[in-house]
Every structure is written in C-alpha cells, then in structure tokens.
Biotite code that builds the C-alpha atoms (Angstrom):
import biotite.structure as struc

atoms = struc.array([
    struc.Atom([-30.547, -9.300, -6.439], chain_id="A", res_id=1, res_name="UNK", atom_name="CA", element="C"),
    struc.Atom([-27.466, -9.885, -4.711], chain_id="A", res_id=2, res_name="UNK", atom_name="CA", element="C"),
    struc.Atom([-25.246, -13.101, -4.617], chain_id="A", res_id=3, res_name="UNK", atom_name="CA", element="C"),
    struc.Atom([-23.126, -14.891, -2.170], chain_id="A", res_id=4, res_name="UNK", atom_name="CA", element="C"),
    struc.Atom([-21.070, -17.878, -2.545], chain_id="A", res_id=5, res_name="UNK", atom_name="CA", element="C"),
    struc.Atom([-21.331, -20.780, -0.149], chain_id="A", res_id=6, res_name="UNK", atom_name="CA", element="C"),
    struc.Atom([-18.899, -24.057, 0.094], chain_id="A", res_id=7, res_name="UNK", atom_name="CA", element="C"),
    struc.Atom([-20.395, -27.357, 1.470], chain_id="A", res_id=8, res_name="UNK", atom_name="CA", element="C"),
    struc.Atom([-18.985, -30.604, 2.416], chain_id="A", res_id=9, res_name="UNK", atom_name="CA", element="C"),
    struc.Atom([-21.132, -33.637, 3.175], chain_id="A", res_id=10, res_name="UNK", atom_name="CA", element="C"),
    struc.Atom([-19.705, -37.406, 3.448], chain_id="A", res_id=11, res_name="UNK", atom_name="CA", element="C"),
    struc.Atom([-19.814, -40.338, 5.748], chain_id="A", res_id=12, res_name="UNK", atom_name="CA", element="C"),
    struc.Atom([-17.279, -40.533, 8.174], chain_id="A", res_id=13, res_name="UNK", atom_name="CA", element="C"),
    struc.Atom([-17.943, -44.472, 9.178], chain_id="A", res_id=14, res_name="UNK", atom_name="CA", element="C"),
    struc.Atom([-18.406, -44.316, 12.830], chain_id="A", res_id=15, res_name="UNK", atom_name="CA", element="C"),
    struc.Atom([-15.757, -46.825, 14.807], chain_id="A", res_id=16, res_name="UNK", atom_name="CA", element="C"),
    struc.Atom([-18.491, -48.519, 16.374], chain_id="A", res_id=17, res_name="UNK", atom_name="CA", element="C"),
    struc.Atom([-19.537, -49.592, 12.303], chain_id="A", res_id=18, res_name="UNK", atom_name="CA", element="C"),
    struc.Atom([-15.775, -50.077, 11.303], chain_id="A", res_id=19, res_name="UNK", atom_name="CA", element="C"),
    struc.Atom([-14.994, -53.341, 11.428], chain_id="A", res_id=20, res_name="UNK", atom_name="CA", element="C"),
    struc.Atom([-10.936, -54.406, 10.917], chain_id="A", res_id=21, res_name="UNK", atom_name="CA", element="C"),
    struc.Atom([-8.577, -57.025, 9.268], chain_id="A", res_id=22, res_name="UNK", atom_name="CA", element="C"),
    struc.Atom([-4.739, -57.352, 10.014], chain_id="A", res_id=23, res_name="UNK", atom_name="CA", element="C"),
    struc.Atom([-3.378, -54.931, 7.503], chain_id="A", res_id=24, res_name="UNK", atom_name="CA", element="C"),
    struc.Atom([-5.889, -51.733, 9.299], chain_id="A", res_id=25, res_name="UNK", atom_name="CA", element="C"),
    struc.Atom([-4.206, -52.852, 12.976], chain_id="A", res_id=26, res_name="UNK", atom_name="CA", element="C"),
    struc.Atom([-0.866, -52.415, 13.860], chain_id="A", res_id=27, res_name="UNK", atom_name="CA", element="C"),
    struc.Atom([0.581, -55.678, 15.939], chain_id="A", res_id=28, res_name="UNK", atom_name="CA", element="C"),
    struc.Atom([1.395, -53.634, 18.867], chain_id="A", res_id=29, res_name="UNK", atom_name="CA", element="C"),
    struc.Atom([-2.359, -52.334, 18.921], chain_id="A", res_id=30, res_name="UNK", atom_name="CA", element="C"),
    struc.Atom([-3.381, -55.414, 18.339], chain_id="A", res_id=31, res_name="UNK", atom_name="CA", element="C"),
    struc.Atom([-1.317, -57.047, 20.857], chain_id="A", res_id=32, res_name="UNK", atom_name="CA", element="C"),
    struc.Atom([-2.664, -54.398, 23.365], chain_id="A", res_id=33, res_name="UNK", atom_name="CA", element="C"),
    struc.Atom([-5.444, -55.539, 23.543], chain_id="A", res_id=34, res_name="UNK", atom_name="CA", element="C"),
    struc.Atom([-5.562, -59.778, 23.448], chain_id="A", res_id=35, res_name="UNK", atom_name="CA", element="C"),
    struc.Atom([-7.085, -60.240, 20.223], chain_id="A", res_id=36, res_name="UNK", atom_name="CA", element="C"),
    struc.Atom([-3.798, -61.681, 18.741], chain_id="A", res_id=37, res_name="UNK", atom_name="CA", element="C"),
    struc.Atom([-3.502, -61.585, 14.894], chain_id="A", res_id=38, res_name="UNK", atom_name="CA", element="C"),
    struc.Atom([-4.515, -65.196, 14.211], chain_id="A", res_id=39, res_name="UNK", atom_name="CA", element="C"),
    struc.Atom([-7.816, -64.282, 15.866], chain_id="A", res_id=40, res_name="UNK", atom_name="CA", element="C"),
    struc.Atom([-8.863, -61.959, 12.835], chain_id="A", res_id=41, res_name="UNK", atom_name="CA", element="C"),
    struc.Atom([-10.171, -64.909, 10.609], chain_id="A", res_id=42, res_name="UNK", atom_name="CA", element="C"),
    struc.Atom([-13.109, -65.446, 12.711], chain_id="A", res_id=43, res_name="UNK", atom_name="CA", element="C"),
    struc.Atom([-15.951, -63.984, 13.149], chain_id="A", res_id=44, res_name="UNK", atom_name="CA", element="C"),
    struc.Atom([-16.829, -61.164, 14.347], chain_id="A", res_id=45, res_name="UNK", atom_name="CA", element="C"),
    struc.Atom([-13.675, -59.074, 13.761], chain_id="A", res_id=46, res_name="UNK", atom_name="CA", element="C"),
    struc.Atom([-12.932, -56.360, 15.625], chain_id="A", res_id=47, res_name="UNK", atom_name="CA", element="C"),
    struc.Atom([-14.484, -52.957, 15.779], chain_id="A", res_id=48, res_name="UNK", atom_name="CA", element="C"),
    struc.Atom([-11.992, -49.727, 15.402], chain_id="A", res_id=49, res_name="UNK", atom_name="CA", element="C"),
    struc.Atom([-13.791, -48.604, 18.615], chain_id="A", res_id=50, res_name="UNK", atom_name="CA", element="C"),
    struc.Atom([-12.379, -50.587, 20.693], chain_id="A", res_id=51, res_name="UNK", atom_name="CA", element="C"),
    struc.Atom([-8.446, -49.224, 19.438], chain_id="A", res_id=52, res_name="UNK", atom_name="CA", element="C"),
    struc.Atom([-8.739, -45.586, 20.828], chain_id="A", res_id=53, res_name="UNK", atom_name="CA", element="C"),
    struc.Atom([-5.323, -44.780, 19.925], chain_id="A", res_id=54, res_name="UNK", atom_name="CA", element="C"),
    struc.Atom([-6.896, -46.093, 16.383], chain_id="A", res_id=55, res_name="UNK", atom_name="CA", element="C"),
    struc.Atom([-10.327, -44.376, 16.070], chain_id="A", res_id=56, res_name="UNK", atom_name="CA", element="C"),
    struc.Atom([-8.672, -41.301, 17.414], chain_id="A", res_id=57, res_name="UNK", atom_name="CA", element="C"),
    struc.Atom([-5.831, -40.632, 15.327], chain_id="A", res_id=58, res_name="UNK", atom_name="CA", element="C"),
    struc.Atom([-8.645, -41.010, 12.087], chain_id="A", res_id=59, res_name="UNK", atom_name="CA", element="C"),
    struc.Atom([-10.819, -38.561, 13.537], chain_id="A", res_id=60, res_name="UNK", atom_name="CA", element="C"),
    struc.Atom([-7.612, -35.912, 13.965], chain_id="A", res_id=61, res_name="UNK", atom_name="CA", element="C"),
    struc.Atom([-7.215, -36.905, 10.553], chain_id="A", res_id=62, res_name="UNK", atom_name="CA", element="C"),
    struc.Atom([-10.731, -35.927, 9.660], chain_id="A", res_id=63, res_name="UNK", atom_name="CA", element="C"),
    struc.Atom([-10.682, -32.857, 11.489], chain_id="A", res_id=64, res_name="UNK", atom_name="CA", element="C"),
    struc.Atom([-7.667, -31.438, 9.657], chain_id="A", res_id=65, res_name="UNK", atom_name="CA", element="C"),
    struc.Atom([-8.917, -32.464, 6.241], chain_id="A", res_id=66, res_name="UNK", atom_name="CA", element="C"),
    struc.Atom([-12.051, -30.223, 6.866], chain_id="A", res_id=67, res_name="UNK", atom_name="CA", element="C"),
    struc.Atom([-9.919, -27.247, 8.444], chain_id="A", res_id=68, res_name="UNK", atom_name="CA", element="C"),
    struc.Atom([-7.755, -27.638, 5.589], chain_id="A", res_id=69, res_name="UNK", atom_name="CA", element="C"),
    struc.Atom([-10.734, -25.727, 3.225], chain_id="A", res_id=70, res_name="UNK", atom_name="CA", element="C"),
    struc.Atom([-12.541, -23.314, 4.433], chain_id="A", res_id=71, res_name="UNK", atom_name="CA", element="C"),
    struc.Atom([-16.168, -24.946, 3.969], chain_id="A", res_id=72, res_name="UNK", atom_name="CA", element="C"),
    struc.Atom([-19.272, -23.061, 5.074], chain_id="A", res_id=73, res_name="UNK", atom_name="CA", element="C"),
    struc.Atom([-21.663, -25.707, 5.741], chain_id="A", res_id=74, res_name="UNK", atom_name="CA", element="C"),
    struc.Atom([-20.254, -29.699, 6.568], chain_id="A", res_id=75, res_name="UNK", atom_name="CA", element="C"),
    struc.Atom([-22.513, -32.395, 6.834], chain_id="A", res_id=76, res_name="UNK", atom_name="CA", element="C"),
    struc.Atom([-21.135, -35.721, 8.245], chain_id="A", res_id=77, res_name="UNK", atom_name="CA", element="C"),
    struc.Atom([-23.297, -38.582, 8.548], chain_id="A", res_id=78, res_name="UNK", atom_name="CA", element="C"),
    struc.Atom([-22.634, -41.899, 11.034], chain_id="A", res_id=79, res_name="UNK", atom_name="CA", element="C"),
    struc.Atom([-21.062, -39.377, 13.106], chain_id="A", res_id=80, res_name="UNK", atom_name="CA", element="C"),
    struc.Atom([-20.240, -41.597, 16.568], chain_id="A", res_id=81, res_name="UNK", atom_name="CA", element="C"),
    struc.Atom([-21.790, -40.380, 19.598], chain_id="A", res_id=82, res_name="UNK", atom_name="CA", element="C"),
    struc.Atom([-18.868, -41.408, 21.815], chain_id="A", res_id=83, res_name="UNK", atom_name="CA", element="C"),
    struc.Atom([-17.989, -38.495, 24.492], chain_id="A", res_id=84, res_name="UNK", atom_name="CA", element="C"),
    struc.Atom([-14.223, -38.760, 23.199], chain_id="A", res_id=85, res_name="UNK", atom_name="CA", element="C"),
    struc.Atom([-15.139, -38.730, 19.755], chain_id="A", res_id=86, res_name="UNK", atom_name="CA", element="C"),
    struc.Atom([-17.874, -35.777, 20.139], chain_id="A", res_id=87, res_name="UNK", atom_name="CA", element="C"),
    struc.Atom([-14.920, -33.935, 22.683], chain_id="A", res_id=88, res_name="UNK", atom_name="CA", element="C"),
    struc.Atom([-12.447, -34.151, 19.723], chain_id="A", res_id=89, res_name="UNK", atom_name="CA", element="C"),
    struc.Atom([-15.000, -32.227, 17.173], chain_id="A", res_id=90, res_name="UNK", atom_name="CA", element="C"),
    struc.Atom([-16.409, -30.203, 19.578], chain_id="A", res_id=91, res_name="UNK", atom_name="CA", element="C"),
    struc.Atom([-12.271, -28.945, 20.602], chain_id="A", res_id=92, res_name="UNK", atom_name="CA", element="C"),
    struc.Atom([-11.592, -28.332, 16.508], chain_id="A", res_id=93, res_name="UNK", atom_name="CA", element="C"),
    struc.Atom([-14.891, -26.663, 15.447], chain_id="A", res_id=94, res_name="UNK", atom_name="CA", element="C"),
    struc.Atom([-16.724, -24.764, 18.526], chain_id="A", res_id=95, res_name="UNK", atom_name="CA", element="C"),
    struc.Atom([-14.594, -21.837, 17.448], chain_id="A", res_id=96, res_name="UNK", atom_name="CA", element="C"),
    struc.Atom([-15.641, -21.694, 13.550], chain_id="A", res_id=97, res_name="UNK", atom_name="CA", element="C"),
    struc.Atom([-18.477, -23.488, 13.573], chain_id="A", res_id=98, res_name="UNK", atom_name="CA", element="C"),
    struc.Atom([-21.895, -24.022, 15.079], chain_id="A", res_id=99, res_name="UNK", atom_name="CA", element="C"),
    struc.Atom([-22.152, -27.252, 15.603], chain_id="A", res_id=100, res_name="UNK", atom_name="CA", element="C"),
    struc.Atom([-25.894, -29.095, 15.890], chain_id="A", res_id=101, res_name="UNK", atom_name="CA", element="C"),
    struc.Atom([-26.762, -33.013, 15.958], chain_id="A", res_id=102, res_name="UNK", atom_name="CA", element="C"),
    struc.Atom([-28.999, -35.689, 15.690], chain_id="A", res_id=103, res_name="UNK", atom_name="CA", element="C"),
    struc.Atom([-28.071, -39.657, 17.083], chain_id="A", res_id=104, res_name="UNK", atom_name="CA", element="C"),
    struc.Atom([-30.026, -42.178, 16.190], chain_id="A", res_id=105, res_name="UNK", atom_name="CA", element="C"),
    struc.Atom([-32.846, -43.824, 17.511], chain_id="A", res_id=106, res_name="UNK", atom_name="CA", element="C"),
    struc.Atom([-33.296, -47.282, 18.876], chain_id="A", res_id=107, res_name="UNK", atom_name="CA", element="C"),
    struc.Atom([-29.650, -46.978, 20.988], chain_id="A", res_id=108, res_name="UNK", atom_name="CA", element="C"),
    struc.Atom([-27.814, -46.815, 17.930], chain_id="A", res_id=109, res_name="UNK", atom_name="CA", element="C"),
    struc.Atom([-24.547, -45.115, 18.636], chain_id="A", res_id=110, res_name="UNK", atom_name="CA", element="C"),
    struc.Atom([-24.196, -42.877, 15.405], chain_id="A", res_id=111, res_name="UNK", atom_name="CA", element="C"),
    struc.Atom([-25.668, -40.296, 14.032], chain_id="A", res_id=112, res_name="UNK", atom_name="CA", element="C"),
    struc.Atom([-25.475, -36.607, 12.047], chain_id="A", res_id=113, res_name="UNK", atom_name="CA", element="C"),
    struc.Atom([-23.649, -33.462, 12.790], chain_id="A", res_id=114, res_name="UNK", atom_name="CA", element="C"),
    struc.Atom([-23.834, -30.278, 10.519], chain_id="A", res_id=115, res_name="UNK", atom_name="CA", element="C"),
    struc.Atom([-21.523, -27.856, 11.133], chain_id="A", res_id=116, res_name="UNK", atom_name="CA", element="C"),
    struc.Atom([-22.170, -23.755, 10.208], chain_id="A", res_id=117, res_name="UNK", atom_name="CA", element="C"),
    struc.Atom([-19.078, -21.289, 9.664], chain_id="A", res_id=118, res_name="UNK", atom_name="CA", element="C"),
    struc.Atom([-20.082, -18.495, 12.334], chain_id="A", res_id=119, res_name="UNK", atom_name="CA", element="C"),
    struc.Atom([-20.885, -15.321, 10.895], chain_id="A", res_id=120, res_name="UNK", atom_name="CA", element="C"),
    struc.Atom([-22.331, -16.674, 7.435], chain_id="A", res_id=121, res_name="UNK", atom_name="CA", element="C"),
    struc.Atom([-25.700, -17.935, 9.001], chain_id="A", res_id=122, res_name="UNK", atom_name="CA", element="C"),
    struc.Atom([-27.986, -16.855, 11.427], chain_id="A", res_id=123, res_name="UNK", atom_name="CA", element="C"),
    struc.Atom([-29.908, -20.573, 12.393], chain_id="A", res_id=124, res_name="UNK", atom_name="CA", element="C"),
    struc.Atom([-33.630, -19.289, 12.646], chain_id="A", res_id=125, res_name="UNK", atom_name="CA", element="C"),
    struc.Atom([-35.017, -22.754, 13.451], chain_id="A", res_id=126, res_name="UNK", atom_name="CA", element="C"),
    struc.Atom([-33.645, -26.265, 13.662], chain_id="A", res_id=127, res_name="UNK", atom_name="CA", element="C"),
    struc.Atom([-35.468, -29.564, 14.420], chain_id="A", res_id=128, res_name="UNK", atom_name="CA", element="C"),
    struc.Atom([-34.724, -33.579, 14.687], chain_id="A", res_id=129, res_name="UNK", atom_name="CA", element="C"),
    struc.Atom([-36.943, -35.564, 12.178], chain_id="A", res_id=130, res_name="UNK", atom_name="CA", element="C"),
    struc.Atom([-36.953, -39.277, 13.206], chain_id="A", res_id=131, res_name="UNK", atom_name="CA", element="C"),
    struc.Atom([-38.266, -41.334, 10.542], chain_id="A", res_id=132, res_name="UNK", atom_name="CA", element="C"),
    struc.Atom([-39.710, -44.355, 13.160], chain_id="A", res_id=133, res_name="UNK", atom_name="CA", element="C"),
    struc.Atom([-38.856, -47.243, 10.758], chain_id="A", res_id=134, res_name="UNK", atom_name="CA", element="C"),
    struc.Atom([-36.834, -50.297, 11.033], chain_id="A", res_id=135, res_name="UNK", atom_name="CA", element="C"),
    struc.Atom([-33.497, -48.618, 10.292], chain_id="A", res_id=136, res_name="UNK", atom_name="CA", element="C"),
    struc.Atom([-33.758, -45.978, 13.390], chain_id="A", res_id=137, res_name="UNK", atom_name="CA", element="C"),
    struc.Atom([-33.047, -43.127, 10.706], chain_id="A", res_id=138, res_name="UNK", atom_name="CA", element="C"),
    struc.Atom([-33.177, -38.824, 11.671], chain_id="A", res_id=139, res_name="UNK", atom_name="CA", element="C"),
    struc.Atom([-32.766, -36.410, 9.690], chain_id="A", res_id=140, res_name="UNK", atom_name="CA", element="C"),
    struc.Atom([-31.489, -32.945, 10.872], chain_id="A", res_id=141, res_name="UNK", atom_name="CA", element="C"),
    struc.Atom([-33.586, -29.975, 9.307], chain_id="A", res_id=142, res_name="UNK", atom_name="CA", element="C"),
    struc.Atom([-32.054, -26.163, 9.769], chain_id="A", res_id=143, res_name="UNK", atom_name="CA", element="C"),
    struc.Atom([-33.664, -23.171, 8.531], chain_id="A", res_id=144, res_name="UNK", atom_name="CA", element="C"),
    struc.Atom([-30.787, -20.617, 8.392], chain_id="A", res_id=145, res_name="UNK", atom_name="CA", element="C"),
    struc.Atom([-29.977, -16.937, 6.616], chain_id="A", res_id=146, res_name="UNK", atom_name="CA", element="C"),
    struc.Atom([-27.529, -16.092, 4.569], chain_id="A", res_id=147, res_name="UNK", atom_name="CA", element="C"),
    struc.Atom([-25.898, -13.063, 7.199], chain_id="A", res_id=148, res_name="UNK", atom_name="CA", element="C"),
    struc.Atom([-24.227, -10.717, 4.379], chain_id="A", res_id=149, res_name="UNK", atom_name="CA", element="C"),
    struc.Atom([-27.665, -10.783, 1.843], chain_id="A", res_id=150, res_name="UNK", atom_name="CA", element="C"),
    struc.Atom([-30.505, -12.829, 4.179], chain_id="A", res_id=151, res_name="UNK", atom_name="CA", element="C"),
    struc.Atom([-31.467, -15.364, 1.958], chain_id="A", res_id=152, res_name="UNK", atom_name="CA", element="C"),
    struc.Atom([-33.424, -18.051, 3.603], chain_id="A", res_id=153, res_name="UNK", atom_name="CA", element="C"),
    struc.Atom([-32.151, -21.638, 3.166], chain_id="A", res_id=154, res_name="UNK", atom_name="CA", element="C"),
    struc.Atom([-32.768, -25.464, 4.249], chain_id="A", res_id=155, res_name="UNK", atom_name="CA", element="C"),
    struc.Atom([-30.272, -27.290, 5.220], chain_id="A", res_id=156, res_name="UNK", atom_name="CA", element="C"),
    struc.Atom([-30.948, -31.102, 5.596], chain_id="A", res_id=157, res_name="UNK", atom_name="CA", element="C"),
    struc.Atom([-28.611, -34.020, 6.599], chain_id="A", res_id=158, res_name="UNK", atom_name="CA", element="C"),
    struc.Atom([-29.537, -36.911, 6.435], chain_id="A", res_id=159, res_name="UNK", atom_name="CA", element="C"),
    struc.Atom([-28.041, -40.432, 6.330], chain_id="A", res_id=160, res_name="UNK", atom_name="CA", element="C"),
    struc.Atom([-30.857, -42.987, 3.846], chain_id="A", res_id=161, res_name="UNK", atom_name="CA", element="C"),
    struc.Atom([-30.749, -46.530, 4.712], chain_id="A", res_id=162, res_name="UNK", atom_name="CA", element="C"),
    struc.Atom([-28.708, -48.298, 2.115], chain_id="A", res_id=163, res_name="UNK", atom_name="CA", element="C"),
    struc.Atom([-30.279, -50.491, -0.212], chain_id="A", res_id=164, res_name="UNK", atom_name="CA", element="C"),
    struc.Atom([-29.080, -53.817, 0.466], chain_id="A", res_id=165, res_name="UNK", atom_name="CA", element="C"),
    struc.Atom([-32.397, -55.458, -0.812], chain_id="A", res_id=166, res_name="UNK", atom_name="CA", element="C"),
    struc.Atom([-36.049, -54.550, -2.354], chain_id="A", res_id=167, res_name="UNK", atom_name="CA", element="C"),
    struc.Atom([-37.317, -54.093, 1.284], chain_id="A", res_id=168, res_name="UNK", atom_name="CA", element="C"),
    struc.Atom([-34.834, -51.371, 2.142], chain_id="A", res_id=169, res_name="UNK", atom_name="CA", element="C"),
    struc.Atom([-35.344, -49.535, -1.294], chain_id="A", res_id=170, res_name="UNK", atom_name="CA", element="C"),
    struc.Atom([-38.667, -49.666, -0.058], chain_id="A", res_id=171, res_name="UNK", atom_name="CA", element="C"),
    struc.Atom([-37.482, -48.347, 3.322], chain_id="A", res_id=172, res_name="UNK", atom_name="CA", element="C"),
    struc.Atom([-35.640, -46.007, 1.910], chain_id="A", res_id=173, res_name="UNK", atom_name="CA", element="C"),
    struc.Atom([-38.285, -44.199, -0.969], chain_id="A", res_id=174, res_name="UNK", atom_name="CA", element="C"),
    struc.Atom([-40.453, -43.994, 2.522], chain_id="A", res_id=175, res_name="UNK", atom_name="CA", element="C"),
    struc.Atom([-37.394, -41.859, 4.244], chain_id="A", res_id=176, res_name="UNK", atom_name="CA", element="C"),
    struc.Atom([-37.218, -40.048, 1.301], chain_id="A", res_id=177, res_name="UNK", atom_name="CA", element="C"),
    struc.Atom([-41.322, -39.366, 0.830], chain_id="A", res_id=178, res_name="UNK", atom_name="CA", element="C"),
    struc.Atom([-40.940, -38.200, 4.846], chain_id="A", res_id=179, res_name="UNK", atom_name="CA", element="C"),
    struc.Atom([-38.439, -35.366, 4.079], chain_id="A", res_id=180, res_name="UNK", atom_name="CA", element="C"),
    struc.Atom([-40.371, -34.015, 1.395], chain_id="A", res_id=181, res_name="UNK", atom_name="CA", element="C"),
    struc.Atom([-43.515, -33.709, 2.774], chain_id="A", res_id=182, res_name="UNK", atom_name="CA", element="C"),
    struc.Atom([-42.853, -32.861, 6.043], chain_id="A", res_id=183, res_name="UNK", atom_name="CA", element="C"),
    struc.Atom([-40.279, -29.925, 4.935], chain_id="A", res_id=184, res_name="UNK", atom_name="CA", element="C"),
    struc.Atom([-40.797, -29.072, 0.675], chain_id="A", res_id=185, res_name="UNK", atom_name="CA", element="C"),
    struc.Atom([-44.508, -27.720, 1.037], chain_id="A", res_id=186, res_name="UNK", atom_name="CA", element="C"),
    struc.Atom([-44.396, -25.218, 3.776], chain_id="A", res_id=187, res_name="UNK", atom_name="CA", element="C"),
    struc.Atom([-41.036, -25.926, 5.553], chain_id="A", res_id=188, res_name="UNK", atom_name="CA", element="C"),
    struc.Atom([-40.969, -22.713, 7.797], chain_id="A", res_id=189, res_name="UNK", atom_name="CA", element="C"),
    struc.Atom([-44.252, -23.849, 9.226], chain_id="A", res_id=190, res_name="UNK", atom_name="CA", element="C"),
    struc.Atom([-42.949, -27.639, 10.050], chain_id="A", res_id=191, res_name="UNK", atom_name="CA", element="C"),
    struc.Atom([-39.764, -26.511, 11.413], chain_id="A", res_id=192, res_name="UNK", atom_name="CA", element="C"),
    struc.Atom([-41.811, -23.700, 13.995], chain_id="A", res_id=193, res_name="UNK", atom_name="CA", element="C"),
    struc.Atom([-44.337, -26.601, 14.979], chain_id="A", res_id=194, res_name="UNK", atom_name="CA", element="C"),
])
C-alpha cells in the first residue's frame, strides 16, 4: 500500500465584521479618520475592524503570508468574511496554488468557510454546502477529493460549531455535530452525489 504525506491548516480567522476594537487595536490617525474619536471607545457598541479598511486589510495580508509561508496542502479557515475586498485579497494570493471553494452563512450573516486545496495533490470528485437550519445559521463544507500521486479517497469537512456559551447552545451544537455524521459517516459518497 502506498503512502503520501499531507499538511493541513485549519483556524478561525475572526471575520472584521465579528472583530470588535478598543484604543490600543486602532491607531489615532485611523481612528481620527473616521469620527469615532478615542473617548468614544468606552461606550457601547465599539467599533467593528470592518469599518478600518486600511485595518482589516493589512491583517488579512498578514494572514495570507503566514499560510504561504508553509507549504500546507489542505487550509481550512472558518468566519472567513464574505466582503468582495476581503474575498479579492484571497482569491489574488491563492487562485494560483490553491483551489479555493466556500460556504457563507445563512440567515445574511456575513461570514463563513473557505477550504483551500494545493493544485495537483487532489482531484475534488464532489463537493456540497450542508446548512444545518438552526438558530446559529451554521454550514458546513463537505469535499470528497483523491489523493493525485496514490488515489486515496478522502473527506474533507470544515466546519465552524456554534460555541457553547450556555446549555442551549451545547445543545445546539451536539445537534450540528449529530448532522455531520449522519448525513456524511455512513455512506458519504452517496450524500455528497445526491
């Protein structure tokens, strides 16, 4: 039986449209910019790092060299921000190493996933959106994919659980769970063709 190796990276970027700020995360001319001065920042609601483009931009270049720094073979980033600047920055770093495929949110939430595949290790047989239709507006993203140098079939699922604040969303969250593993675990290739 042959062997291959495989490298994968999964983590939550926190979308900008999540991110909220306090004084020490925005510099004063930013800040100043834009007409929320810095004695503004004790009230409530603080600001979002979407609204600083200069600010949500320069942390996803950071992001994007951090994974071209390794040479990963799968990545799988979860509250990935939908934002056509945000999605135009990826798209620019990746399209020519990666395949890129994604999944927002439901409900008009702004975030979402987005796996990335090294072109040339995997050839993506079948991929599908799973939305989970529960309070939190979850997806999963399902790919059936072969390994290209020995064809080994593999699932790759990203996915982004509710966290557990309270007993409810433990609740919510063994239900997310329960819907991955039934709808892929006992006969996945079917569920992913239908």
């Amino acid at each position: 039986m042959e062997s291959t190796t495989m490298s994968v990276a999964t983590f939550n970027v926190l979308a900008p449209c999540y991110r909220r700020l306090d004084e020490l995360s925005v510099k004063v001319q930013v800040v100043e910019k834009s007409g929320i001065g810095p004695g503004n920042f004790g009230r409530r609601p603080r600001p979002r790092e979407s609204q600083f483009r200069d600010l949500w931009s320069a942390r996803c270049s950071e992001m994007c060299a951090f994974v071209k720094a390794d040479v990963f073979d799968v990545v799988c980033l979860q509250e990935f921000w939908f934002d056509e600047g945000y999605v135009s920055k990826f798209s620019d770093c990746f399209m020519k190493d990666y395949e890129l495929f994604s999944a927002q949110r439901t409900g008009g939430k702004a975030d979402g996933l987005l796996t990335m595949l090294r072109r040339g290790k995997f050839h993506v047989e079948h991929m599908q959106k799973l939305e989970f239709k529960d309070a939190g507006n979850r997806v999963a993203l399902l790919l059936c994919a072969r390994l290209a140098d020995v064809g080994s079939l593999l699932i790759i699922v990203n996915t982004h659980l509710t966290f557990p604040h309270h007993e409810h969303d433990r609740v919510l969250r063994q239900g997310q769970i329960s819907k991955l593993v039934v709808r892929s675990y006992p006969n996945p290739m079917n569920e992913l063709k239908a």
